[in-house]
PDB file as gemmi writes it, atoms N, CA and C in Angstrom:
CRYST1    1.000    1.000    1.000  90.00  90.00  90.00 P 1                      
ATOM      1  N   UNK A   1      -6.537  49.579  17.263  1.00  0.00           N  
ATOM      2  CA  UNK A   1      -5.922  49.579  15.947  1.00  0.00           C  
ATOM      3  C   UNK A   1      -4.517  48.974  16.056  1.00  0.00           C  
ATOM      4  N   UNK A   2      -4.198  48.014  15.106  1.00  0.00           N  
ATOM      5  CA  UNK A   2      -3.049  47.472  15.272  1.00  0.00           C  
ATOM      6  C   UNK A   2      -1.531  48.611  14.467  1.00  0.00           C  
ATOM      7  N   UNK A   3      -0.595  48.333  15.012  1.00  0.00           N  
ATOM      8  CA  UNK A   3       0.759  49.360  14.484  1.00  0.00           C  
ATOM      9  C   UNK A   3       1.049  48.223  13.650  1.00  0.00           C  
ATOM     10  N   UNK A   4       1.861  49.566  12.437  1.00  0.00           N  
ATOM     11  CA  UNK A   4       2.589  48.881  11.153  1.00  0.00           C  
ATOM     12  C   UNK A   4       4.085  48.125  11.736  1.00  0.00           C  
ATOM     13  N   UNK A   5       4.439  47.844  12.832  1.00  0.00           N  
ATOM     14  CA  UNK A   5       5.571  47.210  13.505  1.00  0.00           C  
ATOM     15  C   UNK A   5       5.017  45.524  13.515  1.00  0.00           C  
ATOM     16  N   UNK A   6       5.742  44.562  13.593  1.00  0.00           N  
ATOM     17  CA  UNK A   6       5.879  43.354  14.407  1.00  0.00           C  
ATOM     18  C   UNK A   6       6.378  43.338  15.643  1.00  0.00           C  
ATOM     19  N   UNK A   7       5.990  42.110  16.440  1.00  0.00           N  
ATOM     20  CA  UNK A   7       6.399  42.360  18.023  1.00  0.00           C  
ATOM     21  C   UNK A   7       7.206  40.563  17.715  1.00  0.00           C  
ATOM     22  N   UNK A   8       8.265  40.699  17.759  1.00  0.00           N  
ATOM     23  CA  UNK A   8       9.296  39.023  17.835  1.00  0.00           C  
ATOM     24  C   UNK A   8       9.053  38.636  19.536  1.00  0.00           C  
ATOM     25  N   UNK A   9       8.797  37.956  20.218  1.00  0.00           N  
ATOM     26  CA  UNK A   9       8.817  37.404  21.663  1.00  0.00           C  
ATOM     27  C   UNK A   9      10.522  37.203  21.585  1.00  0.00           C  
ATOM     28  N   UNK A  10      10.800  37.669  22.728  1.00  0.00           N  
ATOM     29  CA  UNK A  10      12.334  37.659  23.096  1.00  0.00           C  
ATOM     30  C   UNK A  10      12.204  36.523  24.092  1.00  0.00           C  
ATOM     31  N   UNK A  11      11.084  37.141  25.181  1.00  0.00           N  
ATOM     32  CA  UNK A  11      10.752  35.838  26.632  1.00  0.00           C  
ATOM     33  C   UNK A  11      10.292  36.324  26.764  1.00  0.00           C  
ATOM     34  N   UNK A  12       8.955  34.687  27.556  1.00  0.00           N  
ATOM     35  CA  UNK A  12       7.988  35.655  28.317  1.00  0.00           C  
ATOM     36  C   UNK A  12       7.866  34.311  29.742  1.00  0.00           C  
ATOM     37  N   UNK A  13       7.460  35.159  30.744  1.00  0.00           N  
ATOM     38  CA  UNK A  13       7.474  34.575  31.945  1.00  0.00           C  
ATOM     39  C   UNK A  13       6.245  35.278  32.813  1.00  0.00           C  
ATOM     40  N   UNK A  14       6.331  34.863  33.584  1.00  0.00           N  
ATOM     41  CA  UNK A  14       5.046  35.442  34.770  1.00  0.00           C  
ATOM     42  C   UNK A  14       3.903  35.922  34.026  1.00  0.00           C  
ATOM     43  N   UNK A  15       3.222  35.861  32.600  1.00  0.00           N  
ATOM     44  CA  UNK A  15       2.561  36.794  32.022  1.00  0.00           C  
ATOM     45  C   UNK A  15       2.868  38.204  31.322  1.00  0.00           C  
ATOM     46  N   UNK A  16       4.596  38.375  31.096  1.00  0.00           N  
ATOM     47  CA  UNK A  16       4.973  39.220  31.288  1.00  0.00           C  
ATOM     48  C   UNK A  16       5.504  38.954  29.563  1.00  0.00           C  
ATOM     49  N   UNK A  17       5.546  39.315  28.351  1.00  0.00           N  
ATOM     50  CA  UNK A  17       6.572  39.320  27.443  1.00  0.00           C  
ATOM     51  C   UNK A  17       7.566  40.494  26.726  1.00  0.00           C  
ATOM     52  N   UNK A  18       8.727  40.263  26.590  1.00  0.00           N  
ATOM     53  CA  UNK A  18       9.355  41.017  26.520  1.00  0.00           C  
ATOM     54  C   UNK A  18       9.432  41.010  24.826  1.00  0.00           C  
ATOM     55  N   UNK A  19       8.786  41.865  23.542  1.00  0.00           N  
ATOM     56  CA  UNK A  19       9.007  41.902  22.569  1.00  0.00           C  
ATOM     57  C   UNK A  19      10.479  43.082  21.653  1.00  0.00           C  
ATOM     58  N   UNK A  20      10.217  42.413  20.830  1.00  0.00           N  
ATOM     59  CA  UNK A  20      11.069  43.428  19.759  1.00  0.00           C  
ATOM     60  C   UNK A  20      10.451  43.945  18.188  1.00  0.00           C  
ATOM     61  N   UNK A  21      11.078  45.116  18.853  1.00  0.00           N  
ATOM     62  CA  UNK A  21       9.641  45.432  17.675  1.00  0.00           C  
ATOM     63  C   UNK A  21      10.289  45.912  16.464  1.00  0.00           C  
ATOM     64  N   UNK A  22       9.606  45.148  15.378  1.00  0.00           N  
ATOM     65  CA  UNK A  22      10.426  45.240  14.043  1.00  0.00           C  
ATOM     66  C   UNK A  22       9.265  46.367  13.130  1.00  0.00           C  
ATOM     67  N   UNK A  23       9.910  47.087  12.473  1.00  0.00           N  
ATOM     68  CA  UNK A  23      11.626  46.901  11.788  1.00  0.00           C  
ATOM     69  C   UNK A  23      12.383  48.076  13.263  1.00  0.00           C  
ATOM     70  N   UNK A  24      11.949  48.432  13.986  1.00  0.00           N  
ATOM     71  CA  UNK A  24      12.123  49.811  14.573  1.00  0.00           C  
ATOM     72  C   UNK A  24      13.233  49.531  15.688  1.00  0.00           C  
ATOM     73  N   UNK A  25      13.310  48.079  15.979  1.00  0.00           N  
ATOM     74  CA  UNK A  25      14.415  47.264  17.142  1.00  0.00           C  
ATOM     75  C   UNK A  25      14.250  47.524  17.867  1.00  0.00           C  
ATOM     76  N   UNK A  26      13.621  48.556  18.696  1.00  0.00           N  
ATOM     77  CA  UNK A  26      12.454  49.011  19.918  1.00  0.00           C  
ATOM     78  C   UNK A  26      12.433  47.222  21.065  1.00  0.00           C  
ATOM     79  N   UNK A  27      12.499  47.850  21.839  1.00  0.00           N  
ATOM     80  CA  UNK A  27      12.437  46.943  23.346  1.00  0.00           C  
ATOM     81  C   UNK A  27      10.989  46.801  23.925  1.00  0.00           C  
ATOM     82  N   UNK A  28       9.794  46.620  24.147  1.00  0.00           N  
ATOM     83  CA  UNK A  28       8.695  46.502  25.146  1.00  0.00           C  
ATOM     84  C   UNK A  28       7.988  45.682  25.822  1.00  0.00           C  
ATOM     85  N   UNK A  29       7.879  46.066  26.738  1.00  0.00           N  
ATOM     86  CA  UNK A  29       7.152  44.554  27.563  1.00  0.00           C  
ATOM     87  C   UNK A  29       5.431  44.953  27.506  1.00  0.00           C  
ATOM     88  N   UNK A  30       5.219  43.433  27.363  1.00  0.00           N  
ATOM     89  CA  UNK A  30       3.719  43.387  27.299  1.00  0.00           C  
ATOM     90  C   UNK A  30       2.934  42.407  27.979  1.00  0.00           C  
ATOM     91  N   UNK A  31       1.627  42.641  28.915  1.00  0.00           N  
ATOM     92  CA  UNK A  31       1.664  42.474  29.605  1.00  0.00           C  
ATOM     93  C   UNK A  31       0.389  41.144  28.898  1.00  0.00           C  
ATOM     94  N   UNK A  32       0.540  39.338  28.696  1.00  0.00           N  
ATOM     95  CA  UNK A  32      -0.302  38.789  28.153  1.00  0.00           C  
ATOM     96  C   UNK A  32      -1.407  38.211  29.395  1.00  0.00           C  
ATOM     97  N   UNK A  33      -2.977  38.193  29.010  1.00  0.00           N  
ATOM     98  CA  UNK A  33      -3.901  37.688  29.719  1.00  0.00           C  
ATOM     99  C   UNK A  33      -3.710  36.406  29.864  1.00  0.00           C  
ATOM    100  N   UNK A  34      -4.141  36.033  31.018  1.00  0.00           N  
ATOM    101  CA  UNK A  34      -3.816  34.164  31.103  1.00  0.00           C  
ATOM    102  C   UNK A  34      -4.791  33.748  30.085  1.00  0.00           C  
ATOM    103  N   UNK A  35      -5.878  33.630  29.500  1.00  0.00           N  
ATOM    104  CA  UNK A  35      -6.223  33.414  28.486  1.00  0.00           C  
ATOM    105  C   UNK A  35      -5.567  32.937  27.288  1.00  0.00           C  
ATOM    106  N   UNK A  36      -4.616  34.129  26.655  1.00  0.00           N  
ATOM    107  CA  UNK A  36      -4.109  34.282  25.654  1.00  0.00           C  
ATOM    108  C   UNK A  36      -2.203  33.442  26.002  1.00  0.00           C  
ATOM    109  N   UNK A  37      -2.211  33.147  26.820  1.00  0.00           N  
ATOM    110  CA  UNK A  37      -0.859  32.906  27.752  1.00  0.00           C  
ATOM    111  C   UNK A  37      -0.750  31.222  26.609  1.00  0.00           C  
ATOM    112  N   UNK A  38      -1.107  30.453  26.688  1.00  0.00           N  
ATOM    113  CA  UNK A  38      -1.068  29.660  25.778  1.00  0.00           C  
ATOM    114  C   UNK A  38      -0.701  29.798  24.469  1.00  0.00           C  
ATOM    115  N   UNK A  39      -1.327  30.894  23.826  1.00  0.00           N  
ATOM    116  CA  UNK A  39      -0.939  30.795  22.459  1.00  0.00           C  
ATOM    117  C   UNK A  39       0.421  31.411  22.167  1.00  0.00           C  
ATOM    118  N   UNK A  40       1.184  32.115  23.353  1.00  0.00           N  
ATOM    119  CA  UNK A  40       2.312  32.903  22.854  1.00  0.00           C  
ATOM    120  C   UNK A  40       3.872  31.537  22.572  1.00  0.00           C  
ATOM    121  N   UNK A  41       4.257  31.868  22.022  1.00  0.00           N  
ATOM    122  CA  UNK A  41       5.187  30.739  21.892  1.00  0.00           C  
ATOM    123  C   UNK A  41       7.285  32.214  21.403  1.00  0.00           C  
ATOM    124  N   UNK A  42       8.010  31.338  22.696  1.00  0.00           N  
ATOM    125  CA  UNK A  42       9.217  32.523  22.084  1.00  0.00           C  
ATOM    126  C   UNK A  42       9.897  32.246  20.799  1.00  0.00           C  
ATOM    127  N   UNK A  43      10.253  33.600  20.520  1.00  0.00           N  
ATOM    128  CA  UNK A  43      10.578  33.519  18.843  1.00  0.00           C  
ATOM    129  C   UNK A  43       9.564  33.998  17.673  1.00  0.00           C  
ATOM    130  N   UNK A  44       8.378  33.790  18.157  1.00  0.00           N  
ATOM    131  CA  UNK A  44       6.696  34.394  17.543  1.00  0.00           C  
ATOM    132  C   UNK A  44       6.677  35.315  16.941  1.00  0.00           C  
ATOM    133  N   UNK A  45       6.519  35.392  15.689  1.00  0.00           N  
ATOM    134  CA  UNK A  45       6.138  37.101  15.824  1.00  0.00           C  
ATOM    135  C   UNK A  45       4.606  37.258  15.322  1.00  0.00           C  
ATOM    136  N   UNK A  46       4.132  38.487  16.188  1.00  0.00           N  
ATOM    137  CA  UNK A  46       2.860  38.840  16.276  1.00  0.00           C  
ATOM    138  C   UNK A  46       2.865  40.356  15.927  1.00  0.00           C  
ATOM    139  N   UNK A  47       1.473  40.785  15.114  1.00  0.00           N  
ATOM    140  CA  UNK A  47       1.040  41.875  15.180  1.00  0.00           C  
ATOM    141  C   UNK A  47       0.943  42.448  16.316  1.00  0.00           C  
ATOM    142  N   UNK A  48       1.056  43.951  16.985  1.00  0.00           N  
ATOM    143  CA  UNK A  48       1.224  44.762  18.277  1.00  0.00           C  
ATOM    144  C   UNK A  48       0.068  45.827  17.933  1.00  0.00           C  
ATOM    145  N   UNK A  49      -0.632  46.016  18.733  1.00  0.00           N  
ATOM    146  CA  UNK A  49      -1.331  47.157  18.938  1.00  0.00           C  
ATOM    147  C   UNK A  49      -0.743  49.032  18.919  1.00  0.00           C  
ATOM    148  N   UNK A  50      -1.182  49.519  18.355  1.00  0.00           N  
ATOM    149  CA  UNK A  50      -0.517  50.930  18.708  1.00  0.00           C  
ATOM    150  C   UNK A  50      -0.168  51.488  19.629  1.00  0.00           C  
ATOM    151  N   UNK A  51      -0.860  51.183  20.748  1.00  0.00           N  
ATOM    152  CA  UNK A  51      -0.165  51.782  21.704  1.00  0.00           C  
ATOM    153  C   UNK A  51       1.200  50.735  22.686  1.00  0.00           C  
ATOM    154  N   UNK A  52       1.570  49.291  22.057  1.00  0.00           N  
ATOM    155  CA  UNK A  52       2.055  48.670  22.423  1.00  0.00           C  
ATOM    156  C   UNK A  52       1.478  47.824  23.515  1.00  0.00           C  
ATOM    157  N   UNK A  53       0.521  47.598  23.572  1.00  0.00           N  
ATOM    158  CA  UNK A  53       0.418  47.054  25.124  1.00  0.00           C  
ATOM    159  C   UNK A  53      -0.454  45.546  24.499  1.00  0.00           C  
ATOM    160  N   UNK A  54      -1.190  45.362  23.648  1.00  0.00           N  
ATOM    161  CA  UNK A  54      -1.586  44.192  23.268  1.00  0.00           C  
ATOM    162  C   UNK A  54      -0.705  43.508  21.708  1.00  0.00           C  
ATOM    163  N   UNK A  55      -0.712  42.174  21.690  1.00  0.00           N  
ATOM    164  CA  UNK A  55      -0.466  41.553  21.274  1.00  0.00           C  
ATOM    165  C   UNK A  55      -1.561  40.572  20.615  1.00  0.00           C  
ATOM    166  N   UNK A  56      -1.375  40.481  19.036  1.00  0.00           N  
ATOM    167  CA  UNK A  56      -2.811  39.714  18.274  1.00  0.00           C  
ATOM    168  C   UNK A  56      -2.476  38.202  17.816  1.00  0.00           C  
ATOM    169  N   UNK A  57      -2.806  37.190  18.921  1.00  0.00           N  
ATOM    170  CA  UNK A  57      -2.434  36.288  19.052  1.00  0.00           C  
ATOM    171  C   UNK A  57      -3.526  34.842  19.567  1.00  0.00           C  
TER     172      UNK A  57                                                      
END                                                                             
């Protein structure tokens, strides 16, 4: 289930992105599949999963 937050990409490197999560300004890193590693672009903002750990992208 996705959370009522946005996730903004701050950076992401190694597979690793570091979001901000709006409106709540919350800090989390998330961890993207090489798969999905392409579509992330910084500055993005994406829907976040509830428990924070995926990104709908």
């Amino acid at each position: 289930m996705m959370s009522d937050e946005l996730a903004e990409v701050e950076y992401f490197r190694y597979g690793v992105a570091q979001v901000n999560l709006i409106p709540s300004g919350r800090k989390v890193k998330v961890i993207i599949p090489d798969e999905k590693a392409n579509n992330i672009e910084v500055g993005g903002i994406y829907s976040i999963s509830d428990d924070y750990q995926i990104l709908d992208c």
